[in-house]
PDB file of N, CA, C, O and CB in Angstrom:
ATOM      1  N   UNK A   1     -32.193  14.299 -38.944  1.00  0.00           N
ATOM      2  CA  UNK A   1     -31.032  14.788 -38.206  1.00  0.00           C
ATOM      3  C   UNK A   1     -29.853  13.824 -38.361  1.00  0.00           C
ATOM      4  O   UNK A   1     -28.754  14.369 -38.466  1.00  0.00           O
ATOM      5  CB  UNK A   1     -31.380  14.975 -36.715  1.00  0.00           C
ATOM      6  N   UNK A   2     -29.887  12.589 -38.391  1.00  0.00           N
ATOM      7  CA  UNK A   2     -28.917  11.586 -38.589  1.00  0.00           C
ATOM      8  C   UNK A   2     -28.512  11.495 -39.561  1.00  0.00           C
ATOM      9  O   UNK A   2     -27.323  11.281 -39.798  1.00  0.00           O
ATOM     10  CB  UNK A   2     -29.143  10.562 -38.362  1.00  0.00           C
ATOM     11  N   UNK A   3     -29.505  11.652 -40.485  1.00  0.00           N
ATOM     12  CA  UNK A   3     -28.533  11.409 -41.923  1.00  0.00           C
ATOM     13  C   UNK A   3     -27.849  12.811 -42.489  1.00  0.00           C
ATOM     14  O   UNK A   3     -27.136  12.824 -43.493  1.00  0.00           O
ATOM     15  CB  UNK A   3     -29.606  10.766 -43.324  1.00  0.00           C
ATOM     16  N   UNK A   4     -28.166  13.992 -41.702  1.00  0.00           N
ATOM     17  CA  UNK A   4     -26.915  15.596 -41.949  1.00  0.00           C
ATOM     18  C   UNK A   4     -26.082  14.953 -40.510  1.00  0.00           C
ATOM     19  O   UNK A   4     -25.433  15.772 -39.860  1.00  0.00           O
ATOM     20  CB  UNK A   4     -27.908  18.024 -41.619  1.00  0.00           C
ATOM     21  N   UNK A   5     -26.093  14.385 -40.324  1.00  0.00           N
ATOM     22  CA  UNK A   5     -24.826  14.464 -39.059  1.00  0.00           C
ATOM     23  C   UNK A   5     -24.052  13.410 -40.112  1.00  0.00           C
ATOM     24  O   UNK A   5     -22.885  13.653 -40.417  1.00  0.00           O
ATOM     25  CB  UNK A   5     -25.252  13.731 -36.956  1.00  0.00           C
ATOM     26  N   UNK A   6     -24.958  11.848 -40.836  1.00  0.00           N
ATOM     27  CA  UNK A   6     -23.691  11.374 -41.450  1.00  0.00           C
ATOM     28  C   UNK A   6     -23.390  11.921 -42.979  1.00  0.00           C
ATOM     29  O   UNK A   6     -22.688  11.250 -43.737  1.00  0.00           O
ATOM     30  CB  UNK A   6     -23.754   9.787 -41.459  1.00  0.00           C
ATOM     31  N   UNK A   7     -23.850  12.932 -43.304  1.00  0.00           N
ATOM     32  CA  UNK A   7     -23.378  13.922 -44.564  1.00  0.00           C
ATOM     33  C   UNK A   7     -22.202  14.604 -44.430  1.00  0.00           C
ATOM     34  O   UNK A   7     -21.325  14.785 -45.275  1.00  0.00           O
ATOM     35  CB  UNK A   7     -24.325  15.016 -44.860  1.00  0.00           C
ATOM     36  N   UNK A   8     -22.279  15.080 -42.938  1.00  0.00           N
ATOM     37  CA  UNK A   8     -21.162  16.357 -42.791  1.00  0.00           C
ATOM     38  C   UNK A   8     -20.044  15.370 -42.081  1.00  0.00           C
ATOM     39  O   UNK A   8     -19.042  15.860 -41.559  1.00  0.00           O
ATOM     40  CB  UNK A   8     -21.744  17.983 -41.617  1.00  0.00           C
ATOM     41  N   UNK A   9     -20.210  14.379 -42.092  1.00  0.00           N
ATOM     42  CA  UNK A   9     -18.894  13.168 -41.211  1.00  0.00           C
ATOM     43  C   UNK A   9     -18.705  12.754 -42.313  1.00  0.00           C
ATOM     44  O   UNK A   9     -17.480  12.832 -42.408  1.00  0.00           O
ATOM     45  CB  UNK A   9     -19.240  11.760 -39.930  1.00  0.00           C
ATOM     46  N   UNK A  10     -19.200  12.224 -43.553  1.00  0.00           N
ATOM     47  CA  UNK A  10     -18.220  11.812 -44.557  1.00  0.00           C
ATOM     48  C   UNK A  10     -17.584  12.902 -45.517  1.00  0.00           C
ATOM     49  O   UNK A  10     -16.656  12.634 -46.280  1.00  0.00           O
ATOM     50  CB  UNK A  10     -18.877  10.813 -45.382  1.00  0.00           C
ATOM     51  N   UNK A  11     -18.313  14.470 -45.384  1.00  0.00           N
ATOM     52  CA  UNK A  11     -17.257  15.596 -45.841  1.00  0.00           C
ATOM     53  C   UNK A  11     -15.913  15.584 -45.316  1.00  0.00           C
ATOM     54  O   UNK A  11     -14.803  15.421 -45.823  1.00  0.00           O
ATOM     55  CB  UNK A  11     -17.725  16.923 -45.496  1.00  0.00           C
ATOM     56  N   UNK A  12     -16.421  15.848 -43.931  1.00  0.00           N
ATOM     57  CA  UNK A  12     -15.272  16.241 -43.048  1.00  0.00           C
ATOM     58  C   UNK A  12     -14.108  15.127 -42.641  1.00  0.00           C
ATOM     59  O   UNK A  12     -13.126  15.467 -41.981  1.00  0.00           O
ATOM     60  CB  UNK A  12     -15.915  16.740 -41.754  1.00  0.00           C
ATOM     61  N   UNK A  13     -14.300  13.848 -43.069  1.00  0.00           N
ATOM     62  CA  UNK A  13     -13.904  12.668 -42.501  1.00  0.00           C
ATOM     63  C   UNK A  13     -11.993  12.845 -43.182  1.00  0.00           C
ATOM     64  O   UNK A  13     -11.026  12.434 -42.540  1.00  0.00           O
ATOM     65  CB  UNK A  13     -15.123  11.111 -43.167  1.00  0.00           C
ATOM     66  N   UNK A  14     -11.896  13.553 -44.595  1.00  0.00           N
ATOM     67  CA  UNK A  14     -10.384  13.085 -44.720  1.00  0.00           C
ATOM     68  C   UNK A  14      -9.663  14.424 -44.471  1.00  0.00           C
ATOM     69  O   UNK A  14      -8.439  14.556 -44.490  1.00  0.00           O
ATOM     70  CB  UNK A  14      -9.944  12.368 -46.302  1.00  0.00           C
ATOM     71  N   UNK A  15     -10.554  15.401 -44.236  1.00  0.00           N
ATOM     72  CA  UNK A  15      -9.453  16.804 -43.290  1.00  0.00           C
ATOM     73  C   UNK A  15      -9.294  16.260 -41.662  1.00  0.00           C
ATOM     74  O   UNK A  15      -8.234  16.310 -41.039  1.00  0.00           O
ATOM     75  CB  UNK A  15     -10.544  18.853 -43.153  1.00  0.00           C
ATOM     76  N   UNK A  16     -10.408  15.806 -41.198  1.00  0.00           N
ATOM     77  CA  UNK A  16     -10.591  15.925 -39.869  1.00  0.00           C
ATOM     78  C   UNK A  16     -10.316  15.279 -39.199  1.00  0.00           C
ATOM     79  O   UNK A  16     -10.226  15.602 -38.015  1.00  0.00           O
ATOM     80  CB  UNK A  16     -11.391  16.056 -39.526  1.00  0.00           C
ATOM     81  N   UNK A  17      -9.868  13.227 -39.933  1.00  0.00           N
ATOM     82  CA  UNK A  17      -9.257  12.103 -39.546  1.00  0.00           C
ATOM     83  C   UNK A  17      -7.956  12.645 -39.193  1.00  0.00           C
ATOM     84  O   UNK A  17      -7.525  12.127 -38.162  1.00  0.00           O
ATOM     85  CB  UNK A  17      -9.260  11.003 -40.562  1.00  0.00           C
ATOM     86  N   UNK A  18      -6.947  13.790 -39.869  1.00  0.00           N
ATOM     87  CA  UNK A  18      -5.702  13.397 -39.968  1.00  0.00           C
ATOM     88  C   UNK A  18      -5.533  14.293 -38.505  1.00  0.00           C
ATOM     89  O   UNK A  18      -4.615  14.192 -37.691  1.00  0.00           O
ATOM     90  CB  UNK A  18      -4.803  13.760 -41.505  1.00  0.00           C
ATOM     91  N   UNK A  19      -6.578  15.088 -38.455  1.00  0.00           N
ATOM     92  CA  UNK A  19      -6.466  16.055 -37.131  1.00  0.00           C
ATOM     93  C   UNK A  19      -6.863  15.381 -36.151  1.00  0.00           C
ATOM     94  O   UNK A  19      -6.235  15.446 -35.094  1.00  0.00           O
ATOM     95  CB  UNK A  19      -7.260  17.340 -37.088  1.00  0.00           C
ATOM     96  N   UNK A  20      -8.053  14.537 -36.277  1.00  0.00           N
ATOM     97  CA  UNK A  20      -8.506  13.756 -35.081  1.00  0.00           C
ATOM     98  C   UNK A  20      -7.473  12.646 -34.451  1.00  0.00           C
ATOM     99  O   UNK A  20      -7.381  12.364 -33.256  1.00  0.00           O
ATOM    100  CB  UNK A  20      -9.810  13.025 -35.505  1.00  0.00           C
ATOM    101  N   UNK A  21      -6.508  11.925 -35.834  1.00  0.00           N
ATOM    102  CA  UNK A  21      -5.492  11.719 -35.188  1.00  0.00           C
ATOM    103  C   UNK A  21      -4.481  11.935 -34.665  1.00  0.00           C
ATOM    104  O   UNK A  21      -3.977  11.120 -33.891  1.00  0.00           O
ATOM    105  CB  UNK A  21      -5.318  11.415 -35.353  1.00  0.00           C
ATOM    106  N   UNK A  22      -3.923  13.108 -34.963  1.00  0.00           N
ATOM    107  CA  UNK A  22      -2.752  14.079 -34.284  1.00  0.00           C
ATOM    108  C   UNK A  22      -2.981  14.508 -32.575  1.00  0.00           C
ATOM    109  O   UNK A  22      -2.106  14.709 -31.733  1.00  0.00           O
ATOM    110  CB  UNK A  22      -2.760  15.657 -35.245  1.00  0.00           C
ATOM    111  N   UNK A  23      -4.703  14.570 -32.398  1.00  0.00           N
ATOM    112  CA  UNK A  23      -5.011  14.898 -31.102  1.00  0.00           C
ATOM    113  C   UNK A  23      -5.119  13.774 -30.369  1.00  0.00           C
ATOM    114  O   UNK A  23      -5.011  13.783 -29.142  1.00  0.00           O
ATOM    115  CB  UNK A  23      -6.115  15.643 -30.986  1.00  0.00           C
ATOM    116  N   UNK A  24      -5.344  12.710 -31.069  1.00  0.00           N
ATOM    117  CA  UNK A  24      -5.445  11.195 -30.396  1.00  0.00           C
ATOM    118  C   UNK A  24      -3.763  11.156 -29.742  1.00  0.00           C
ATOM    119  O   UNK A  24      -3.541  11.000 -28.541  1.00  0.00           O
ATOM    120  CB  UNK A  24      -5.850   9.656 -31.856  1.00  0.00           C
ATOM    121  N   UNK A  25      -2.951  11.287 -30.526  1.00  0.00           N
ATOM    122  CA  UNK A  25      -1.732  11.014 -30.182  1.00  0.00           C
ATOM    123  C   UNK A  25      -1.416  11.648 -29.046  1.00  0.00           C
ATOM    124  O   UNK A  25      -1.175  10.976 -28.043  1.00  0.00           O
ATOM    125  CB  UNK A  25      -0.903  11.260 -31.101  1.00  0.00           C
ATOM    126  N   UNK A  26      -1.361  13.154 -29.008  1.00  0.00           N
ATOM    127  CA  UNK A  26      -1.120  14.183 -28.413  1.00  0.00           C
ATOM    128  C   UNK A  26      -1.926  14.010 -27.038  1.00  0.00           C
ATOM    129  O   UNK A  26      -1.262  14.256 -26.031  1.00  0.00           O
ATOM    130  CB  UNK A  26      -1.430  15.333 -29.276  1.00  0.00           C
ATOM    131  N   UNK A  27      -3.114  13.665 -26.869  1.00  0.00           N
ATOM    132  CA  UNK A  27      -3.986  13.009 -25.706  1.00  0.00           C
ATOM    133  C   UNK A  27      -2.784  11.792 -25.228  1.00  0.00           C
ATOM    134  O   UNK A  27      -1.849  12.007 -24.455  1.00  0.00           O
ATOM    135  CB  UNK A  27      -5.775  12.235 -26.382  1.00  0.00           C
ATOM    136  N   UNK A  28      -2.938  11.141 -25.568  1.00  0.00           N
ATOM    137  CA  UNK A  28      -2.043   9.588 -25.191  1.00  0.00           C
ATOM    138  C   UNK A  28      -0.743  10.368 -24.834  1.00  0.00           C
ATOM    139  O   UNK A  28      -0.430  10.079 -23.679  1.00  0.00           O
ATOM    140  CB  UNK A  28      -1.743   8.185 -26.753  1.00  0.00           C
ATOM    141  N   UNK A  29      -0.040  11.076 -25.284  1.00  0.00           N
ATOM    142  CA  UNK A  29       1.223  11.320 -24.452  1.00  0.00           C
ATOM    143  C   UNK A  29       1.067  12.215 -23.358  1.00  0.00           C
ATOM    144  O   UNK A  29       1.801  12.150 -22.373  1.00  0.00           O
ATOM    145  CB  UNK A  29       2.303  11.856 -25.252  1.00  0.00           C
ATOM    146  N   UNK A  30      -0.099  13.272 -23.510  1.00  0.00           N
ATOM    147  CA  UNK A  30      -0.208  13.369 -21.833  1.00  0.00           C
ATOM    148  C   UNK A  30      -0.591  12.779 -21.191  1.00  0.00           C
ATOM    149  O   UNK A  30      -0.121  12.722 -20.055  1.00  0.00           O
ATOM    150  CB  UNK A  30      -0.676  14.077 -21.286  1.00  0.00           C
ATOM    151  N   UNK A  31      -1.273  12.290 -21.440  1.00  0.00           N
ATOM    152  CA  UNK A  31      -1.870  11.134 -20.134  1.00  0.00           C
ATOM    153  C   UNK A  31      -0.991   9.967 -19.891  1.00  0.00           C
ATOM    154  O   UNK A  31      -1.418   9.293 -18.954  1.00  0.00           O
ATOM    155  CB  UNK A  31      -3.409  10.356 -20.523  1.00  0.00           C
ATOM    156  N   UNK A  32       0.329   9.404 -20.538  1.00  0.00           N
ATOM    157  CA  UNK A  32       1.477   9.131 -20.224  1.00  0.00           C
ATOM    158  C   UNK A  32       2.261   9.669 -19.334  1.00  0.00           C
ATOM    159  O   UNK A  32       2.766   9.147 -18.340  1.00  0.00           O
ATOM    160  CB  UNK A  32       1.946   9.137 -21.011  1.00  0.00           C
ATOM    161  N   UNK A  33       2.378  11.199 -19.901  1.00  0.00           N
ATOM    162  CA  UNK A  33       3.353  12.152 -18.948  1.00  0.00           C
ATOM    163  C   UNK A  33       2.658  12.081 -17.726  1.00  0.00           C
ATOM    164  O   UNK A  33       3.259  11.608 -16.761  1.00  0.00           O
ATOM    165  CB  UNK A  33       3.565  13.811 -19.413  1.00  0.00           C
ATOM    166  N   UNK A  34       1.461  12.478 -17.593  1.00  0.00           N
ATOM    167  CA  UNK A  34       0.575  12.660 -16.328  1.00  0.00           C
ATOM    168  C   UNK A  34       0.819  11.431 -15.522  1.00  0.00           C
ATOM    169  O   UNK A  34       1.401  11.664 -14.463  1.00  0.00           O
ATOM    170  CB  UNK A  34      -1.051  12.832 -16.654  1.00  0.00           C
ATOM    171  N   UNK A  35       0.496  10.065 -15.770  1.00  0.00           N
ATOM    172  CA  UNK A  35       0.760   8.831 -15.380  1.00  0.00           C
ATOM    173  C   UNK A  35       1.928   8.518 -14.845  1.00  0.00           C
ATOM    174  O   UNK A  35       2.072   8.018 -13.729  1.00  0.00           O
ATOM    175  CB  UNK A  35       0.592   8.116 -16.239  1.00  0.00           C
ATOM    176  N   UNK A  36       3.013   8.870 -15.806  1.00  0.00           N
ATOM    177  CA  UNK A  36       4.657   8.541 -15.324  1.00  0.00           C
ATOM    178  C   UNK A  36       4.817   9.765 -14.144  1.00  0.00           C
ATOM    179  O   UNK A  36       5.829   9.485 -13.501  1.00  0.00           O
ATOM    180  CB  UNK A  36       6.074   8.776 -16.890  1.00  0.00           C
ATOM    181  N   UNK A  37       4.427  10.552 -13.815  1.00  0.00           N
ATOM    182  CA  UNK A  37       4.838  11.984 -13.262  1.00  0.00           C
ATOM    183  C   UNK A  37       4.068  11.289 -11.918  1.00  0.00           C
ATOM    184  O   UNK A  37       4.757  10.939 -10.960  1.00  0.00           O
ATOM    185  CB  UNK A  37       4.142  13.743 -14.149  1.00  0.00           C
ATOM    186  N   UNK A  38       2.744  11.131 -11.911  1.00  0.00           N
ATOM    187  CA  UNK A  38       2.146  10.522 -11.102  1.00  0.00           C
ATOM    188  C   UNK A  38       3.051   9.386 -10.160  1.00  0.00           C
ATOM    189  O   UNK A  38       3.230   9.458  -8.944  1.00  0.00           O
ATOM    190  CB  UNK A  38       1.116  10.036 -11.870  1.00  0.00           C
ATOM    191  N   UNK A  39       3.575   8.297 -11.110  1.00  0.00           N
ATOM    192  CA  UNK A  39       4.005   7.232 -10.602  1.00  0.00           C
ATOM    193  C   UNK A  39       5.265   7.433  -9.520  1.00  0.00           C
ATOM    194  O   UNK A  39       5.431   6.882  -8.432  1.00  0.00           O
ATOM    195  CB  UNK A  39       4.299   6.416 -11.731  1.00  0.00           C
ATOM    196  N   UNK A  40       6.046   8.366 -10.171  1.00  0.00           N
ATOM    197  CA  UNK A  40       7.222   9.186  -9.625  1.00  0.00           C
ATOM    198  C   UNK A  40       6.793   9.643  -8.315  1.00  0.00           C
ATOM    199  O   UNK A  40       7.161   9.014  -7.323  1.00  0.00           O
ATOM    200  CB  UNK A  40       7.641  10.439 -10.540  1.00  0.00           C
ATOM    201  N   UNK A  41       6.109  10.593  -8.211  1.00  0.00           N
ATOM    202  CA  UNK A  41       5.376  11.188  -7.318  1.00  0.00           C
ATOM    203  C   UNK A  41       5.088  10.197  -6.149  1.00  0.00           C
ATOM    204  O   UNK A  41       5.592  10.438  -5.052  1.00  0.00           O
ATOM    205  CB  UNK A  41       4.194  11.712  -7.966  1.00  0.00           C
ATOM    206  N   UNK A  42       4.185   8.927  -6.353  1.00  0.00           N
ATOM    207  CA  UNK A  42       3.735   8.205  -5.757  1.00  0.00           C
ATOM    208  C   UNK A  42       4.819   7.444  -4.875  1.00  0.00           C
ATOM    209  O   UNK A  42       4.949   7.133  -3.691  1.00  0.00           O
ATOM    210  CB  UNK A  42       2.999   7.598  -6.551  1.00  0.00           C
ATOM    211  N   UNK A  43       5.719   7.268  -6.377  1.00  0.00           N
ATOM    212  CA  UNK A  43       7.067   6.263  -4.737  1.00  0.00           C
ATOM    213  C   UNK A  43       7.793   6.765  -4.269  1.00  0.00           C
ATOM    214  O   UNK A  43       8.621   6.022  -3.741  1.00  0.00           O
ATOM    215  CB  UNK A  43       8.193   5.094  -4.877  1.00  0.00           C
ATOM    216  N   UNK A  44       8.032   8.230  -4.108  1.00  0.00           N
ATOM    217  CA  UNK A  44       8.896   9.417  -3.518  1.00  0.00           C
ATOM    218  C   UNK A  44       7.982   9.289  -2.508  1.00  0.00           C
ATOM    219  O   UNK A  44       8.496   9.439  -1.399  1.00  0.00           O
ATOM    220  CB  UNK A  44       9.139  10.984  -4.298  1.00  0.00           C
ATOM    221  N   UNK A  45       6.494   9.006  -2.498  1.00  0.00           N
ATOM    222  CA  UNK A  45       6.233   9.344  -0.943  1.00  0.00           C
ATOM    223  C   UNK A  45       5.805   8.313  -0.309  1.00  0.00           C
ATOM    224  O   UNK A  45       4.997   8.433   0.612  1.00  0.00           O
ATOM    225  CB  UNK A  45       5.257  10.385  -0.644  1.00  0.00           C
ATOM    226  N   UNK A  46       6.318   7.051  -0.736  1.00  0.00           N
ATOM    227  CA  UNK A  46       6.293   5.748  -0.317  1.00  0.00           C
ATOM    228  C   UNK A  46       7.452   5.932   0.158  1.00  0.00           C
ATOM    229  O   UNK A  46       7.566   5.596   1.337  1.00  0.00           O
ATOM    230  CB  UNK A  46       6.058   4.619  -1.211  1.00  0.00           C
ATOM    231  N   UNK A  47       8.552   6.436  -0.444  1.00  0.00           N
ATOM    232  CA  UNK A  47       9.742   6.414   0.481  1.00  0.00           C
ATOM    233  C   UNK A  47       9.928   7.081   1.561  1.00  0.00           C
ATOM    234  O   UNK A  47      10.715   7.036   2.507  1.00  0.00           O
ATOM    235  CB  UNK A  47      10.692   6.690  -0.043  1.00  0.00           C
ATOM    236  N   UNK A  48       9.091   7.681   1.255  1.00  0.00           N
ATOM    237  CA  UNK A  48       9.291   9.037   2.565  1.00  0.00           C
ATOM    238  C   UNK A  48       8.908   8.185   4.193  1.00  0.00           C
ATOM    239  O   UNK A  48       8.954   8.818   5.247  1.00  0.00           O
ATOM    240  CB  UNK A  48       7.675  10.750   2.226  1.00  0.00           C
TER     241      UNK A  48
END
Protein backbone atom coordinates (compact mmCIF):
# COMPACT_ATOMS: atom_id res chain seq x y z
CA UNK A 1 0.00 0.00 0.00
CA UNK A 2 2.87 2.50 0.65
CA UNK A 3 4.78 2.07 -2.07
CA UNK A 4 1.22 2.86 -4.69
CA UNK A 5 0.59 5.76 -2.41
CA UNK A 6 4.46 6.81 -3.14
CA UNK A 7 3.95 5.88 -7.04
CA UNK A 8 0.90 7.99 -7.50
CA UNK A 9 2.70 11.11 -5.31
CA UNK A 10 5.62 11.18 -7.54
CA UNK A 11 3.08 11.10 -10.77
CA UNK A 12 1.00 13.56 -9.44
CA UNK A 13 3.71 15.64 -7.62
CA UNK A 14 4.46 18.37 -10.69
CA UNK A 15 0.53 18.94 -11.68
CA UNK A 16 -0.52 18.86 -8.12
CA UNK A 17 2.51 20.89 -6.35
CA UNK A 18 1.56 23.94 -8.42
CA UNK A 19 -2.18 23.44 -7.22
CA UNK A 20 -1.29 22.41 -3.79
CA UNK A 21 0.43 25.62 -3.77
CA UNK A 22 -2.11 28.03 -5.06
CA UNK A 23 -4.45 26.51 -2.20
CA UNK A 24 -1.68 26.94 0.36
CA UNK A 25 -1.72 30.56 -0.50
CA UNK A 26 -5.36 31.01 -0.85
CA UNK A 27 -5.75 29.15 2.80
CA UNK A 28 -3.17 31.75 4.35
CA UNK A 29 -5.10 34.73 3.09
CA UNK A 30 -8.20 33.64 4.61
CA UNK A 31 -7.17 32.88 7.61
CA UNK A 32 -5.50 36.40 7.53
CA UNK A 33 -8.78 37.96 6.48
CA UNK A 34 -10.54 35.87 9.19
CA UNK A 35 -7.81 36.97 11.82
CA UNK A 36 -7.68 40.74 10.83
CA UNK A 37 -11.70 40.80 10.72
CA UNK A 38 -11.55 39.03 14.02
CA UNK A 39 -9.08 41.52 15.51
CA UNK A 40 -11.32 44.47 14.34
CA UNK A 41 -14.20 42.92 15.77
CA UNK A 42 -12.47 42.28 19.03
CA UNK A 43 -11.45 46.05 19.82
CA UNK A 44 -14.80 47.53 18.67
CA UNK A 45 -16.06 45.64 21.60
CA UNK A 46 -13.35 46.49 23.89
CA UNK A 47 -14.41 49.85 23.15
CA UNK A 48 -17.73 49.47 23.66
Amino acid sequence: MQAKNNEMNTQTSEKGNGRKALWDKILKVVIALLSAIAGALGAQAMNL
